[in-house]
N, C-alpha and C positions, 0 to 999 in steps of 0.2 A: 366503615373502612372498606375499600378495593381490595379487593386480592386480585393481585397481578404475577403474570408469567410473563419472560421476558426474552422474546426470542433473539439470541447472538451466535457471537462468533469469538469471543473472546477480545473481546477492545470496544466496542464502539457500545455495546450493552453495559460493561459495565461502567463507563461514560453515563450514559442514562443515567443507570442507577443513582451515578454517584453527584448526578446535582439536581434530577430531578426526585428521587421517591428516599433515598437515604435520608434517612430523620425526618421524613415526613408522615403524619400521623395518620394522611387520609388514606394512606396506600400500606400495604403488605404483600411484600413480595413471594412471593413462593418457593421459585427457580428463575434460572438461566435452563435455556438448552442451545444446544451447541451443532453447529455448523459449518463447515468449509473446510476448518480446522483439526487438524484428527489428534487423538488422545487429550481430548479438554475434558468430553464426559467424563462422570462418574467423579468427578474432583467436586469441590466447595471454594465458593468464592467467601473467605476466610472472612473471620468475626471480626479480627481487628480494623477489617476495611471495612467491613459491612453498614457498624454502627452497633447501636446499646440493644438494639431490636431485635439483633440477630444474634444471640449466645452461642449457637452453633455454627454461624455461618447461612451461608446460602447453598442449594446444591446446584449443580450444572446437569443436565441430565437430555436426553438424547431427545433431538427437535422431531421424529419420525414415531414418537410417545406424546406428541403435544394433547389427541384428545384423549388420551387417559389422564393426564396430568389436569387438565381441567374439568373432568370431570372429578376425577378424585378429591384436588384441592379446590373444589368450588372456584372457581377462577373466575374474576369481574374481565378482568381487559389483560387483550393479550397485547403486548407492547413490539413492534417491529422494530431490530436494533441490527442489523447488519448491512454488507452495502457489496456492490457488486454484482447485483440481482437482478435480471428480466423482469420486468414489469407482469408477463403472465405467470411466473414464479410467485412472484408477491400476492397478486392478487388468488392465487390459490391458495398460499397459505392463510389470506385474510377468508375464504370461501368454505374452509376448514374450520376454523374458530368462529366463524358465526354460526355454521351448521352443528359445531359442538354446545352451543349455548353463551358466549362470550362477544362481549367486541373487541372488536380489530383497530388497534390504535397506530396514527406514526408520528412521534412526535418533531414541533418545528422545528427549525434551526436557531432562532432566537433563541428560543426555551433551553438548549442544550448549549448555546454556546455563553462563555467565557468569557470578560474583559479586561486587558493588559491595562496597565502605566505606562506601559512602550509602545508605538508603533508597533502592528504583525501586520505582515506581507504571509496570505497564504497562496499555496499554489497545491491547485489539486488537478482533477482529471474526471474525465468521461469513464474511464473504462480503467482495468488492471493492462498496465503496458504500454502505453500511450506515451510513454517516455518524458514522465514529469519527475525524475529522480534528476538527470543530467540538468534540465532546466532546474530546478532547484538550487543545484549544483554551480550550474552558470550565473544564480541572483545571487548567491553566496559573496561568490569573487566579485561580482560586479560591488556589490555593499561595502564591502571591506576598500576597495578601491576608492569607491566613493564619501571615506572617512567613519562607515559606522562598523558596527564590532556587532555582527550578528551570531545569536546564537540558535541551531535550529531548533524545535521540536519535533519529534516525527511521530505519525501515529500510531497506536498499540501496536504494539504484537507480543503480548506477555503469556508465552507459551511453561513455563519456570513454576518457581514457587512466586504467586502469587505477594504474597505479603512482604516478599524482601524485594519485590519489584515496583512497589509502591512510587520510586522519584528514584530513576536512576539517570548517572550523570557521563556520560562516555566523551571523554577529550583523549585520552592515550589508545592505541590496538590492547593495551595488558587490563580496559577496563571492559574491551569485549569478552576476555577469558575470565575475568572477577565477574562477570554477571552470566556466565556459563550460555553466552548469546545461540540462537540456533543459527544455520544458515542464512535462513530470511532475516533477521535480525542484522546481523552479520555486511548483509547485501547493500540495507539502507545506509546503515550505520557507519562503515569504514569509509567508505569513497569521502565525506564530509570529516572525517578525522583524520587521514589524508593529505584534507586540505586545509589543515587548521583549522576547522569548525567544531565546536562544541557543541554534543548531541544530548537531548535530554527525550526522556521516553519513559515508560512506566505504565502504572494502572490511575495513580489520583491525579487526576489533569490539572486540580486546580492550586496541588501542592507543587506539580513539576511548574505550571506560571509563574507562580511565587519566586521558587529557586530562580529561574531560567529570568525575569523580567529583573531581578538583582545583578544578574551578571552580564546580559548584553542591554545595547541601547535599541536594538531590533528585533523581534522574535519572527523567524523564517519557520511558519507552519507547513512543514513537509507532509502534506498529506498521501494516503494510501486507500488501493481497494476501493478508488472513485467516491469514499465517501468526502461530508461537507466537513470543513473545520469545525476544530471544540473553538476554537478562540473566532473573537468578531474580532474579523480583519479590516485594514483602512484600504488597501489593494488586496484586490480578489483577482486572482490566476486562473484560469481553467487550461489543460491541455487536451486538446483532441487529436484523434487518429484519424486520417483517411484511409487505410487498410479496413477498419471498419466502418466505412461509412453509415448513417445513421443510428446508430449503437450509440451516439450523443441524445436521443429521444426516447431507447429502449428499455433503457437501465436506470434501477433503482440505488441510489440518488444522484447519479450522475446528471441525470435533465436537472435534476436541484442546480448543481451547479453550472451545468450549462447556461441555463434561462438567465441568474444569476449573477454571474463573470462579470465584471467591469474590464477584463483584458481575457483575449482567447490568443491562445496558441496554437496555430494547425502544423502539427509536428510532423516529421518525415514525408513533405510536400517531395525530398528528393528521389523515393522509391515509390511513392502511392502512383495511381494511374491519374491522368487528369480526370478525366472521368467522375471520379471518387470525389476526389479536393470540391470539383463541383457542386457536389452533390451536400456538401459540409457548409460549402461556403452559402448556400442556399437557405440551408438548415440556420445558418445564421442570420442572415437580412431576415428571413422569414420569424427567428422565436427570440431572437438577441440583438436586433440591429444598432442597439447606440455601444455594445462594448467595441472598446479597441481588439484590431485584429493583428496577430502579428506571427508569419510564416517561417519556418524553420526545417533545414533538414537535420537529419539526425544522423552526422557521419561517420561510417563502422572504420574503425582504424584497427589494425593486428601489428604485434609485435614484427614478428618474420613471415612474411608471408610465403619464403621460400622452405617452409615447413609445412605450408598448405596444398602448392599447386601438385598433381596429379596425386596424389597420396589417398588414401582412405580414411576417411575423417569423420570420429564421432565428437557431433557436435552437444553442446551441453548449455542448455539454456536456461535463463531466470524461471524458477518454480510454479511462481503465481501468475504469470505473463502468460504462460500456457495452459494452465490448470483454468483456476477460476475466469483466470483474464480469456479464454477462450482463443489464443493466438495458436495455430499450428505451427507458426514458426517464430522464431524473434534475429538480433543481430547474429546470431552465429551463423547461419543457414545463410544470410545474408552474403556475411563474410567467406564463407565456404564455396559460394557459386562467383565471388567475386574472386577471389584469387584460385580459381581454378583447381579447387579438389574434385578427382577425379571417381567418388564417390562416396555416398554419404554412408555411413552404416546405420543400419536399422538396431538400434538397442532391443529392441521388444525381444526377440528371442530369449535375448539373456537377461533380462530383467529380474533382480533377485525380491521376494517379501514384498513390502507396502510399495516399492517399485514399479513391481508387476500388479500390483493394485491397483497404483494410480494409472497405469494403460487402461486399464479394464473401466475405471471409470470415465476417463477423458476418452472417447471413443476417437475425437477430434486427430488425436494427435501422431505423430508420423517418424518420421526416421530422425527425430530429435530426444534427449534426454533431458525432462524437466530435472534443476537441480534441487531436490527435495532434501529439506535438512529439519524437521520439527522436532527428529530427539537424536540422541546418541545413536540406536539402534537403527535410523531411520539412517543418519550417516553411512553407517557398517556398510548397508545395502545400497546403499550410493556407489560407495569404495566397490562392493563385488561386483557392482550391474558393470561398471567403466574397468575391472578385472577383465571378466567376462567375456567383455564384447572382442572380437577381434578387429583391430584398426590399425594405422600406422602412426596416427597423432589424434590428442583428444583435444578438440578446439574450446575453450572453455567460456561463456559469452556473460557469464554472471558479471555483477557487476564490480565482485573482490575477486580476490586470489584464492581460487576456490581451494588450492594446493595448501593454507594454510586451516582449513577446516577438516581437509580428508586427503587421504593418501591418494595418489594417483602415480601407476605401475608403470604408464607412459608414457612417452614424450609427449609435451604439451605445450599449445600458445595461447595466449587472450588474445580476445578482441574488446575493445572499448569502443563506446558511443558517445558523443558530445553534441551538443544544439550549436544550430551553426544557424544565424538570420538569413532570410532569403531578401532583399529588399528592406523598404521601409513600413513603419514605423521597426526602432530596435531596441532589444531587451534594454539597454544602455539609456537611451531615451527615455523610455518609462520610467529606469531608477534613477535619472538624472532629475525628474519633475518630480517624482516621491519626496527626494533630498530637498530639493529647494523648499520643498509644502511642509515637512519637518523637522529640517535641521539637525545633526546628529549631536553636536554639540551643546545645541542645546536642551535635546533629549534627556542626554549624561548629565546637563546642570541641576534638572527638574528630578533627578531622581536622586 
């Protein structure tokens, strides 16, 4: 028997776990250790998910302890389960584990993924930020349109109790507060319940299938964090950024999906430099050239914009778009230079607790306010950093009504973003030849 450790983040590891070493005899897990995500260590990935193996559970325990942990527990293989990651990042921590006496596994995509009774369309990404939520968003309406009842799934992000987040089902806003959702939860989830979409998410992927492949005749895998889908898809999506050009070749598993894709998305062609798109589209004839290519900008809309122009504006962006996703700025900034605020505030000064943490770790990052929401208390210091700052409106660029998670002292506008085609081939197209290829009807017959 392996004794394996299993390096995550809280979603895509316990994924692993749970279809490749759960009940399996050849393997014995040890740990989780934890990454990206803050306040996961020092928990247990709970025995009634675990299996009969695990009486106590599993621990999670801090990835920056990996060679005491394998030295201690005799450790056979260490398992790579997280996604988002530089390629020289990976390869250090693989540099790590063999120099500690272990090998360095990543397992495939076959191996991990899933098989519906329904058609799944997934749609993933290159990188955090690449703006595959709105695209998502936009195959939703289009499906429904074109006669099917999709319902999404999205990927982890079970920050909570564990075990009661096993297969949770969000159609209503009052089933975000029933499942005590964080921010980031919060971000994916609403926009798609909204719009009448049915959201399924959790920890056991292949008990949320089940649910989720009984109730729509399409499963829309919303992927996250540029990892690959749990489920084998019949159309495969990739979105890419030109703001970061070649970061589709960088990042771990993002080139998974790039090489991959049977349809690419070059998103935000309307703000990238040509230059950039260039250099993407290159990237494609060169490592992808038979998937469809299909351009998009991504256009920042605000409620009043005359709450914007000359005013002081702290801006407040998606969490993980700037954080792990590496963006120093996203649509708010956008919006802000675009409707003329006549200066940005610089939050850092006033940044309250894990706030001011995450400046200290994101060195990157600039007169923008990631909106970090992973606990209650994490909140609190949300609410005081946007107290705090002195401004005259807080532009808010998330992708909910951040006002409904945390209080906010001062006048405030959104900006929204939506995918908009540039040209041909169009999103509408692709799901028009989907439909014909399976029928939604008689999908529904067959189930």
């Amino acid at each position: 028997m392996k004794r394996v450790l299993i390096l995550g983040a809280a979603g895509r590891d316990f994924h692993n776990f749970n279809v490749v070493f759960r009940n399996n005899p050849e393997f014995y897990v040890v740990a989780f250790t934890a990454a990206q995500i803050p306040d996961i260590a020092g928990r247990h990935y709970p025995p009634e998910l675990a299996g009969e193996g695990y009486p106590l559970g599993i621990p999670i325990l801090e990835e920056n302890k990996m060679e005491d942990i394998i030295h201690g527990e005799q450790v056979d293989v260490v398992v790579f389960s997280y996604s988002d990651v530089a390629h020289a990042n990976v390869m250090h921590l693989a540099a790590r584990t063999v120099a500690a006496g272990a090998d360095f596994w990543l397992l495939g995509v076959e191996r991990t993924q899933l098989t519906a009774k329904v058609p799944v369309i997934s749609v993933c990404a290159v990188r955090t930020g690449c703006g595959k939520s709105p695209v998502s968003r936009r195959i939703a309406t289009e499906l429904r349109a074109l006669g099917w009842n999709p319902v999404v799934v999205r990927h982890p992000m079970p920050y909570g109790d564990l075990a009661s987040q096993r297969a949770e089902r969000f159609a209503t806003l009052v089933d975000l507060d029933r499942f005590e959702c964080t921010i980031e939860e919060r971000e994916e989830y609403e926009p798609h319940i909204m719009e009448g979409t049915t959201v399924y998410a959790g920890v056991d992927y292949e008990e949320i299938l089940r649910q989720a492949e009984n109730e729509g005749d399409v499963i829309l895998w919303d992927g996250g964090n540029n990892d690959t889908s749990f489920y084998k898809p019949d159309l495969d999506i990739v979105v890419l950024d030109p703001h970061r050009p070649g970061h589709e070749l960088g990042y771990w598993p993002g080139e998974v999906n790039f090489r991959s894709a049977q349809v690419l998305i070059i998103n935000k062609v309307d703000t990238a430099n040509p230059e950039s798109i260039a250099v993407v589209r290159q990237h494609i004839a060169d490592h992808n050239p038979h998937a469809k290519v299909i351009e998009t900008a991504c256009t920042v809309t605000v409620e009043d914009p005359s709450m914007i122009k000359g005013k002081r504006v702290l801006v407040v962006e998606d969490g993980p778009t700037l954080t792990h996703g590496e963006m120093p700025y996203g649509a708010g900034v956008v919006a802000a230079n675009r409707f003329g605020a006549a200066k940005l505030v610089d939050p850092r000064p006033f940044a309250v607790g894990s706030i001011q943490k995450t400046f200290e770790k994101f060195k990157h990052l600039g007169k923008v306010l990631p909106a970090m929401g992973y606990s209650e208390m994490q909140r609190h210091e949300l609410e005081a950093t946007i107290r705090k700052t002195p401004c005259d409106v807080v532009l808010v660029a998330t992708p909910i009504d951040l006002a409904r998670a945390i209080r906010i002292d001062k006048p405030g506008v959104r900006a929204r973003y939506e995918v908009e085609e540039i040209g041909r081939p169009a999103i509408t197209e692709l799901l028009e030849r989907f439909t014909n290829e399976y029928k939604p009807a008689e999908v529904s017959a067959r189930r």
